[in-house]
C-alpha positions in Angstrom: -5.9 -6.0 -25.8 -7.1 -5.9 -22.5 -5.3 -3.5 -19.8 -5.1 -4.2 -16.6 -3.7 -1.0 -14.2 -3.0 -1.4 -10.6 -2.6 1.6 -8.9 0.7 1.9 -6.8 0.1 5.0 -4.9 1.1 4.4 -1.4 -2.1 3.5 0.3 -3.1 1.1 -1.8 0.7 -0.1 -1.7 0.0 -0.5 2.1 -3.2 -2.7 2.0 -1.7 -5.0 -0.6 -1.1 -3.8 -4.2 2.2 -5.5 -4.7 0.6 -8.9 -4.1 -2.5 -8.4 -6.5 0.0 -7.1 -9.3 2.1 -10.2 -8.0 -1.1 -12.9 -8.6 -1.9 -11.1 -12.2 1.5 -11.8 -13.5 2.0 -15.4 -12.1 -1.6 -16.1 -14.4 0.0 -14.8 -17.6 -1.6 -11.2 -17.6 0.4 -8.2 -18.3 0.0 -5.2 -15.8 0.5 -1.4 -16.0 0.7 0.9 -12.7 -1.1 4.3 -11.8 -1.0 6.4 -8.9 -3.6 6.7 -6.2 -7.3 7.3 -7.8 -8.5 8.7 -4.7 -10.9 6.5 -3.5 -8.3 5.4 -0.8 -10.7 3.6 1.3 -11.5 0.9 -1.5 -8.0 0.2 -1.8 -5.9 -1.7 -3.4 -8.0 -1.0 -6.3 -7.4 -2.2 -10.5 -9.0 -0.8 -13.3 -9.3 -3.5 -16.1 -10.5 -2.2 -18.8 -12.3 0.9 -17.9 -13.7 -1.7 -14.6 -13.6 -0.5 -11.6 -12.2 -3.1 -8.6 -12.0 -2.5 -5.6 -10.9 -4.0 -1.7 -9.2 -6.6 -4.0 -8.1 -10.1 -2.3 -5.4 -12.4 -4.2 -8.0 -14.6 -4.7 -10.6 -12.5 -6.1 -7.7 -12.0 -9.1 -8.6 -15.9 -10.6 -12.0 -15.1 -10.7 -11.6 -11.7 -12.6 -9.2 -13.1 -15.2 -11.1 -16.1 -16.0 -14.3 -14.1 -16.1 -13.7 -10.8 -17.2 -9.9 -10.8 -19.2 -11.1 -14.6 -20.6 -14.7 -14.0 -21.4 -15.4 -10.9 -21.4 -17.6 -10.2 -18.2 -16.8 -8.1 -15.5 -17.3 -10.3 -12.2 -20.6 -8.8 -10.8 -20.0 -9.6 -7.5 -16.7 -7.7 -7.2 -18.0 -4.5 -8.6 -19.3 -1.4 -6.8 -23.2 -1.4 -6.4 -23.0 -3.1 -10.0 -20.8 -0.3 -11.7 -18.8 -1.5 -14.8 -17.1 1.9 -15.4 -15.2 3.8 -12.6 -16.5 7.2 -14.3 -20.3 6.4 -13.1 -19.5 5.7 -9.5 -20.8 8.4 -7.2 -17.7 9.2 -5.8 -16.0 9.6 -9.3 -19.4 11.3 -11.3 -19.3 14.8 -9.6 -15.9 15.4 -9.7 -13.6 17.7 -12.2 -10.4 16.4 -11.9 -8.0 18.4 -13.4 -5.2 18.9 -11.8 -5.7 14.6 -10.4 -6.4 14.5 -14.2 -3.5 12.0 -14.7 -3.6 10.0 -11.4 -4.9 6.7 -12.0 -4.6 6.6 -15.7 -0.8 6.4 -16.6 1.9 4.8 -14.9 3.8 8.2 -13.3 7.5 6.0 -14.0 6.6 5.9 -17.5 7.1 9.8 -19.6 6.0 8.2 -22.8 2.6 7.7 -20.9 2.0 11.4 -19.7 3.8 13.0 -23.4 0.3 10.6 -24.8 -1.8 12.2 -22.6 -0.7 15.6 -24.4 2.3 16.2 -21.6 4.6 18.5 -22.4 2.3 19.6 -25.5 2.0 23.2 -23.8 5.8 23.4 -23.0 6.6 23.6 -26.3 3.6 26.1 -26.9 4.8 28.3 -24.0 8.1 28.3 -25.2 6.5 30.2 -28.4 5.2 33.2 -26.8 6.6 36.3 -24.6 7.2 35.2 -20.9 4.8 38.5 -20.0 1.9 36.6 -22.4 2.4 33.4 -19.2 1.7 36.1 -16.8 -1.0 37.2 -18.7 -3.1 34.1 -19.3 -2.2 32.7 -15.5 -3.8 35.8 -14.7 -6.8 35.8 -16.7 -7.6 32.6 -16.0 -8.4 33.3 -12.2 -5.7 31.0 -10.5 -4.9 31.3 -6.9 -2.3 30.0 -4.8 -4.1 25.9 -3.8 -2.0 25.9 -0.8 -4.2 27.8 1.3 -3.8 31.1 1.8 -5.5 31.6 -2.3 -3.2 34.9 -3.2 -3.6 35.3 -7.0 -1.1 33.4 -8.7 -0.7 35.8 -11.7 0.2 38.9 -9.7 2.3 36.9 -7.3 4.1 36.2 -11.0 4.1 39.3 -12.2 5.8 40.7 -9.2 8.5 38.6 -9.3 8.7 39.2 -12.8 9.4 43.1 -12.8 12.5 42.3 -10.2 16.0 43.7 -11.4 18.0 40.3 -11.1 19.5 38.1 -12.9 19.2 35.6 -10.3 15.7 33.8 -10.0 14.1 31.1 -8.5 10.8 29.2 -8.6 10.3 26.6 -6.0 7.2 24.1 -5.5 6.1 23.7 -1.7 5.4 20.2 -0.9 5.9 20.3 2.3 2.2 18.7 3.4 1.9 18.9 7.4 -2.0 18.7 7.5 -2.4 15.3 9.6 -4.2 12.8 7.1 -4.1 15.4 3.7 -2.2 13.4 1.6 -2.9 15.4 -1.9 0.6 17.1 -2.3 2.3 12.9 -2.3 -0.6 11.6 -4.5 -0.2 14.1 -7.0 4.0 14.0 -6.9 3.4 10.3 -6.9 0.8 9.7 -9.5 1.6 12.6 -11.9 5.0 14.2 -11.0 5.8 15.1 -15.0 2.6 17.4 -14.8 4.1 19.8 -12.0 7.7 19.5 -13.4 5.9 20.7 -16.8 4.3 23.9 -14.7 7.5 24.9 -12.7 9.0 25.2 -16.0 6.3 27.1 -17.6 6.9 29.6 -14.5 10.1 29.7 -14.5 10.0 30.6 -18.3 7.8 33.3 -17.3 9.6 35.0 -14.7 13.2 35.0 -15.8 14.5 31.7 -13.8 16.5 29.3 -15.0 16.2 27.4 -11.4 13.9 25.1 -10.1 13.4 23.5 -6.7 10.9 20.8 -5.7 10.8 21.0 -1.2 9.5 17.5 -0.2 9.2 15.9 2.8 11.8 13.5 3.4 9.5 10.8 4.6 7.3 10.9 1.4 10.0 8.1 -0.5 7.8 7.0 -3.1 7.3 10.2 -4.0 10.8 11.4 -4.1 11.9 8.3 -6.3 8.9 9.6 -8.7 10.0 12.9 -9.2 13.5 12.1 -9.2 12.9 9.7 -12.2 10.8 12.3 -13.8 13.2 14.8 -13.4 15.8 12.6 -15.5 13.4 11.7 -17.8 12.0 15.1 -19.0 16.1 15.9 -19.3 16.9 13.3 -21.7 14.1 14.4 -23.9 15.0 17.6 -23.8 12.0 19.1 -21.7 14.7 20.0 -19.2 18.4 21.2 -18.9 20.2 23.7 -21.7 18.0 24.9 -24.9 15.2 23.5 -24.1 13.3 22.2 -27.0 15.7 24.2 -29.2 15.1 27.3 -27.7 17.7 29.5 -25.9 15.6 29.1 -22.6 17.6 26.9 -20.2 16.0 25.3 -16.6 17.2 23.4 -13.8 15.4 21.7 -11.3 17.2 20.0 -7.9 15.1 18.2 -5.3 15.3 19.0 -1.5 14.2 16.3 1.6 13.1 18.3 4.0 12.9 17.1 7.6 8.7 17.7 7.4 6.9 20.3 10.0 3.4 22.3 9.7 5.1 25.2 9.5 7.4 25.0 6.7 3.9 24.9 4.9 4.6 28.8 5.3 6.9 30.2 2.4 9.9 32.1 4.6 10.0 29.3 7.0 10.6 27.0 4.1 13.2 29.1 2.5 14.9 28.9 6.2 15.0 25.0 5.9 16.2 25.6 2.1 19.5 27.2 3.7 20.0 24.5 6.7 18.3 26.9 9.2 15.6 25.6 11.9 12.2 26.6 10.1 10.6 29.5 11.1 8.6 31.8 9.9 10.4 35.6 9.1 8.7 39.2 9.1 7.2 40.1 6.0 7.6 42.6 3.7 10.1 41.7 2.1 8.0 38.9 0.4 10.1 36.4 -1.3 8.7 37.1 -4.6 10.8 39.9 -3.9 13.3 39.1 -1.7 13.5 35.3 -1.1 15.6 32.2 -1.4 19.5 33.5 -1.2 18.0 37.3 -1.2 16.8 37.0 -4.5 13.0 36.7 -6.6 11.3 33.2 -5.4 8.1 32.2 -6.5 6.9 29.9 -4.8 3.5 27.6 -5.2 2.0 24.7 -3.9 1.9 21.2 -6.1 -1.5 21.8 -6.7 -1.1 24.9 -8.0 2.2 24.4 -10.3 -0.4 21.5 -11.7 -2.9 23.7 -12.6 -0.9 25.6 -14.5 0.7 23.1 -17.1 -3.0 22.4 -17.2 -4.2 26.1 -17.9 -1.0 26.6 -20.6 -2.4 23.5 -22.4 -6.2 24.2 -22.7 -6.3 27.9 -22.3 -7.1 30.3 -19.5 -10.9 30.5 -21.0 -11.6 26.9 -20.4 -10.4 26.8 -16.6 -12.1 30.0 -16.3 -15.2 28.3 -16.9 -15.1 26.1 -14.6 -15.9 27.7 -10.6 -18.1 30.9 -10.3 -17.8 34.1 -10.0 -15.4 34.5 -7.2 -13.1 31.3 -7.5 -12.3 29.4 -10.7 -11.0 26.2 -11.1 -11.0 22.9 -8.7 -10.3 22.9 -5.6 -9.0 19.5 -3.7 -9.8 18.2 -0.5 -8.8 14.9 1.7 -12.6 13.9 2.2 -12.4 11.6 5.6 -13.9 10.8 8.9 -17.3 9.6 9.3 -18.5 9.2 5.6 -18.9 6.3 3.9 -16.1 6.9 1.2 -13.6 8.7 2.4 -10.6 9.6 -0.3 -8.9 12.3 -2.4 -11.1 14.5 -4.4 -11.2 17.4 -6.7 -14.4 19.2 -7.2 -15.1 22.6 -9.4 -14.8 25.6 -6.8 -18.3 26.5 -5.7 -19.7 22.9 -5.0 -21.5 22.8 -1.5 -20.1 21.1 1.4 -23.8 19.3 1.5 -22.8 17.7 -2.1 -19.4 16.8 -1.1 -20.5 15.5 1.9 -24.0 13.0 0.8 -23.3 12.6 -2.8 -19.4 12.1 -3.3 -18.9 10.8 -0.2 -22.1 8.9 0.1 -23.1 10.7 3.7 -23.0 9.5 6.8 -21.3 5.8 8.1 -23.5 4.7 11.0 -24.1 8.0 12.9 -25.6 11.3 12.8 -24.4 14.4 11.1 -22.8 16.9 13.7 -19.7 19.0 11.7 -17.3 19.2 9.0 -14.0 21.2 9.9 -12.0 22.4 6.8 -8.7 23.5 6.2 -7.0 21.1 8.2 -5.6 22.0 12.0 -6.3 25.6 11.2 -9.8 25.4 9.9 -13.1 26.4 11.2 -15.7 23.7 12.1 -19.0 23.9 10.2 -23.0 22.5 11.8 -25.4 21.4 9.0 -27.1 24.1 8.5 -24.3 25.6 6.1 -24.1 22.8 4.2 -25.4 24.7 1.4 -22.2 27.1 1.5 -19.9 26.7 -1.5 -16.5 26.1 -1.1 -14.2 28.8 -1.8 -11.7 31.3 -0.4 -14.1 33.9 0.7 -17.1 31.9 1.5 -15.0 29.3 3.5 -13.9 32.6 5.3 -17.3 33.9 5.6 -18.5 31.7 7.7 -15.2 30.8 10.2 -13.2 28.5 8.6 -10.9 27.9 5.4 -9.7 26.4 2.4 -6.4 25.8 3.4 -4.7 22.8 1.9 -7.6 20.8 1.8 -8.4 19.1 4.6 -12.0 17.8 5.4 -12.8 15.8 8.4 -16.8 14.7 8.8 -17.7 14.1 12.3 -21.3 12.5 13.7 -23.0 12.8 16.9 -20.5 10.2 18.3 -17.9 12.7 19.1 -17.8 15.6 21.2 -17.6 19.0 19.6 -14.7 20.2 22.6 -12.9 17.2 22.0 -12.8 17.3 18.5 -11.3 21.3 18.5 -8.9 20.3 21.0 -7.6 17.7 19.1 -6.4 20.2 16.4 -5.4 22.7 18.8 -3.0 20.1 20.3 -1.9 19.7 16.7 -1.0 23.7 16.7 1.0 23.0 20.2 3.3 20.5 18.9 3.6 22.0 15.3 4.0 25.7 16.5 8.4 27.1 15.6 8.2 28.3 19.2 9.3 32.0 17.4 6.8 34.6 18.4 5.1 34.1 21.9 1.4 34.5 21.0 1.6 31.2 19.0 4.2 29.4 20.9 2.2 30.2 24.3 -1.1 31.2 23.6 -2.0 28.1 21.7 -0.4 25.9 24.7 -3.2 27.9 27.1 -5.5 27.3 24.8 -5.0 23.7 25.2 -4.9 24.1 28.9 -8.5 25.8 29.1 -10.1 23.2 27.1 -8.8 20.8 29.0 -11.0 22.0 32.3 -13.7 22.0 30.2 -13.5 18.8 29.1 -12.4 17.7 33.0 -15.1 19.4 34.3 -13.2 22.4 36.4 -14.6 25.1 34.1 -17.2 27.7 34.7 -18.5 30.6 32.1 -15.6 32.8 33.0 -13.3 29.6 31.3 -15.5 30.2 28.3 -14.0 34.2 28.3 -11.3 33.7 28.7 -11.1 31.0 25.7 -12.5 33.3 23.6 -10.3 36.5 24.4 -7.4 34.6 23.9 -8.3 32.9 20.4 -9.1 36.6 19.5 -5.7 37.7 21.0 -3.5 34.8 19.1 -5.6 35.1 15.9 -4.4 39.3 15.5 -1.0 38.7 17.0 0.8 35.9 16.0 4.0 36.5 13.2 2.5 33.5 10.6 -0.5 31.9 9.3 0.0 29.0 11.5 -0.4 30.7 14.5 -3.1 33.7 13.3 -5.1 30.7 12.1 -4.6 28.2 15.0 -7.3 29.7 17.1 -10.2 28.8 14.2 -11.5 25.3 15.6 -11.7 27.0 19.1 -13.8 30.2 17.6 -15.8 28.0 15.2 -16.7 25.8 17.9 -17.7 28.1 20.6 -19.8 29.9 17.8 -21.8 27.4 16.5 -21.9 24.7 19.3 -21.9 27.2 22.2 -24.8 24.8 24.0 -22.3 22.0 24.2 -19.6 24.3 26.3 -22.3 24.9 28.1 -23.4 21.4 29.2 -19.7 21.1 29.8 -20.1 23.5 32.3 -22.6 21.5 34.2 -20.7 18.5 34.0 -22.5 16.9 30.5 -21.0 15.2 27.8 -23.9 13.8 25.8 -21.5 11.9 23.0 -20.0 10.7 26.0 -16.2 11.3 25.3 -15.3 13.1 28.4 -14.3 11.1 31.0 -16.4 11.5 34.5 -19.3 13.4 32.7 -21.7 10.2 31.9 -21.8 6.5 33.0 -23.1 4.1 30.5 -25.1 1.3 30.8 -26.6 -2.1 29.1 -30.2 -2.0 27.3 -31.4 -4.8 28.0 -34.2 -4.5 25.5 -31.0 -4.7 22.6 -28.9 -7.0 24.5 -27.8 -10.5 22.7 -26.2 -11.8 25.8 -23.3 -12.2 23.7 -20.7 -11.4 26.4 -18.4 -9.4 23.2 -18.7 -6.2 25.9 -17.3 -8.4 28.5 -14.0 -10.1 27.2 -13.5 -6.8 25.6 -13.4 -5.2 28.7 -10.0 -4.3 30.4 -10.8 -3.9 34.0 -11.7 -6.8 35.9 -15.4 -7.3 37.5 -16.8 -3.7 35.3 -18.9 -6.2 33.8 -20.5 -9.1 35.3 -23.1 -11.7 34.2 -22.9 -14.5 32.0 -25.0 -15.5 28.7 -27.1 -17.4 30.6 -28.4 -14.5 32.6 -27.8 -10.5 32.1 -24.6 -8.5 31.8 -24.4 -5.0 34.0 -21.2 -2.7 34.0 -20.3 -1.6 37.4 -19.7 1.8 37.3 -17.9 2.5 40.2 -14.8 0.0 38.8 -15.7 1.3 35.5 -12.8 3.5 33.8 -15.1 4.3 31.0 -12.5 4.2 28.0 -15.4 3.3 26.1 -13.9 -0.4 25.3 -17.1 -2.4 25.4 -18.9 0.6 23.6 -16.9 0.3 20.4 -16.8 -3.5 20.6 -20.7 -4.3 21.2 -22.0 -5.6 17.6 -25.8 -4.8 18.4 -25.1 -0.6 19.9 -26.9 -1.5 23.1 -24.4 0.1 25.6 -26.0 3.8 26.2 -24.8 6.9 27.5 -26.4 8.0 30.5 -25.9 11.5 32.1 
């Protein structure tokens, strides 16, 4: 029998997915939902048997029924560069999806979907052995915290383990404030039974009988997910009092957080937890020690809690295996920017940025490589010629930047390296708790500095005093927000120290900053179409007619680069 799944993560639900599953039904055919498959930019997508389909209109559906559900053939035309299983694409080939293993494949509303896929199968192993055995293999098996700051989950166990209470907690973070990382919601959306599966595995192993799932309040689809899951895995008996006829008994309660970057940092959560504003506190105590209501919190990122129901079910060997020598497992990033395919994707730690970057995400759109920044707001921004470097906690810090999250944002010689890092320290500005002054201020005159750069009313003592006070913020600030807000600045002036440079003498060749460039019509290129013109918002910048030339006059020109993004034939040149 044929199945047809359309995924009903929320990006795909955004660009249509209701009204393709709508157009399927009203033609007699039967459909299943998923959760996001990652490749958000192809969206909405279905999978008919095995078949990939993607940027799906209503009335491509027709043709694929009569075609392909009717006859038998998959409609050629509506397929990805002729590929007839999803597997085989590019994107999907390279990737070890482990922790997205579910996403995509079973409809998250449904238990009896994930309990086929083996769910709950190492529960009920778990549940067999000595809480101290848990430890053991989450240790042996190389995990470490996916949330970003990569502290070995085993040991962070284990300490909260050997704590004299008989209070514990275990807690997943999901509290995702990296601006376009969307893998915490796609997980809880596509998969939620998997992390509810691992926060009961750890809460087996260190002593807690309750569970907490922190979730941004704005992230619906994914709270109605996990709250069905959550009632679900109880009336099977997965959750709640003797749990699978044991005497281990688990709770789990849900809480909407109001969303902020910094709440990405464990104490600051916990403040939110209790009604308090969100900011980070002094550490030690760490809250596997002293945490949520004074007691022994673990807590771990969705990603992370994921792993592990994975890990308990095939065995710390196998996801040993997978990584190198330094960092095991996967490791997921939000691939976007200037790529062709930009999307969620989980790759086995130690794959090069370079492979990510031309193979999985198909290179380059239109424009020439420049960077790559990682690790969201906080990372470090990476030139071409690390590519090569594999992605990992220590090589990613090696070399400037970080895993964090899992944010990765491609950039081409279209945009302007200053630009670009003060776009994430503005980020820092708005997202900083205001607690501790190097963060609340330093990251505000950071923003300031780069500013006269990009104005023009720098000079090389600017460029000091930008880096002294990244240096200062990055050894002084009270959390990881603020000791890592400082990276895109550092990274930057590192590796693109030339382009500060021509800032300084008043040159913006991507020409982003305004009053560094004029532009101009090549004629040579030039259509006549007049596109630059009606696009235009300033009366008279652009004169002529189709009949003879068009010029831009720059003295009424406000450069905001309208005419440059609208030009079909990319004739309208920078000049400096």
């Amino acid at each position: 029998m044929t199945e047809v799944r359309i995924c009903k993560g929320t990006g795909c639900i955004s660009s249509g997915a209701e009204k393709i599953a709508n157009e399927f039904e009203n033609l007699g055919i039967e459909v299943k939902q998923s959760g996001c498959h990652g490749l958000c930019s192809k969206g909405p997508i279905a999978i008919v048997d095995g078949v990939f389909y993607g940027d799906l209109k209503v009335k491509d559906v027709k043709l694929i029924v009569e075609d392909h559900i009717k006859n038998g053939k998959p409609v050629d035309k509506l397929l990805w560069d002729h590929y007839t299983k999803f597997e085989e694409i590019p994107f999907y080939k390279k990737q070890t999806r482990l922790i997205l293993r579910n996403c995509g494949l079973i409809d998250p509303e449904n238990i009896d979907e994930y309990i086929n896929k083996d769910g709950y199968k190492g529960l009920r192993e778990t549940l067999t052995i000595k809480p101290s055995d848990v430890i053991d293999s989450i240790t042996r098996s190389g995990l470490r915290g996916l949330g970003g700051a990569g502290f070995p989950t085993g040991l962070k166990w284990k300490i909260g383990s050997e704590q004299k209470s008989n209070i514990k907690y275990v807690i997943v973070n999901a509290d995702e404030g990296d601006p376009g990382a969307f893998m915490d919601r796609a997980i809880l959306e596509g998969d939620p039974h998997s992390v509810i599966e691992g926060l009961i595995m750890g809460g087996y192993a260190i002593g807690a009988t309750q569970g907490l799932i922190y979730v941004r309040q704005e992230y619906p689809l994914a709270i109605k997910r996990i709250k069905k899951a959550i009632d679900d895995a109880k009336e099977r008996g997965f959750l709640g009092s003797n749990i699978l006829d044991t005497d281990f008994c688990f709770e789990i309660e849900i809480h909407e957080g109001a969303g902020a970057f910094v709440c990405g940092e464990e104490t600051a959560m916990i403040q939110s937890i209790t009604g308090e504003r969100g900011t980070p506190q002094l550490k030690p105590p760490y809250p596997a020690v002293k945490g949520l209501s004074s007691k022994p919190t673990i807590i771990n990122n969705v990603k992370t809690w994921s792993a592990v129901s994975w890990i308990m079910l095939h065995g710390w060997e196998e996801f040993f295996k997978i990584g190198n020598e330094n960092c095991h497992g996967t490791a997921i990033f939000s691939l976007t920017g200037k790529i062709k395919y930009s999307g969620l994707i989980e790759v086995p730690m130690g794959m090069t940025l370079r492979e990510i970057i031309f193979d999985i995400g198909g290179g380059m759109e239109k424009g020439k490589f420049k960077a790559v920044q990682t690790g969201g707001p906080s990372g470090g921004t990476i030139p071409f010629d690390m590519l090569d470097t594999p992605v990992g906690f220590e090589s990613m810090a090696k070399i400037g930047s970080i895993m964090g999250s899992g944010g990765m944002v491609v950039i081409d010689d279209s945009s302007c390296i200053i630009d670009f890092a003060k776009f994430f320290i503005d980020f820092c500005v708005d997202e900083s708790c205001g607690k501790c002054i190097p963060c609340r201020e330093g990251t505000f005159q950071l923003a300031k500095l780069l500013d006269q750069i990009i104005t023009g009313k720098a000079n090389e003592d600017t460029l000091k005093l930008l880096e002294e006070l990244s240096f200062a913020i990055k050894n002084t600030a009270l959390c990881g927000l603020g000791t890592t807000a400082p990276n895109p600045v550092l990274s930057t002036l590192k590796y693109y120290r030339t382009e500060y440079i021509e800032h300084l003498h008043g040159i913006c060749k991507a020409g982003v900053c305004k009053g560094m460039y004029t532009i101009q019509i090549n004629q040579d290129l030039c259509n006549q179409c007049g596109i630059c013109q009606r696009g235009c918002p300033e009366e008279g910048a652009i004169t002529g007619d189709r009949k003879t030339s068009f010029l831009i006059i720059n003295d009424l020109c406000t450069e905001c680069n309208a005419c440059r993004l609208a030009c079909p034939k990319q004739c309208i040149e920078v000049v400096q």
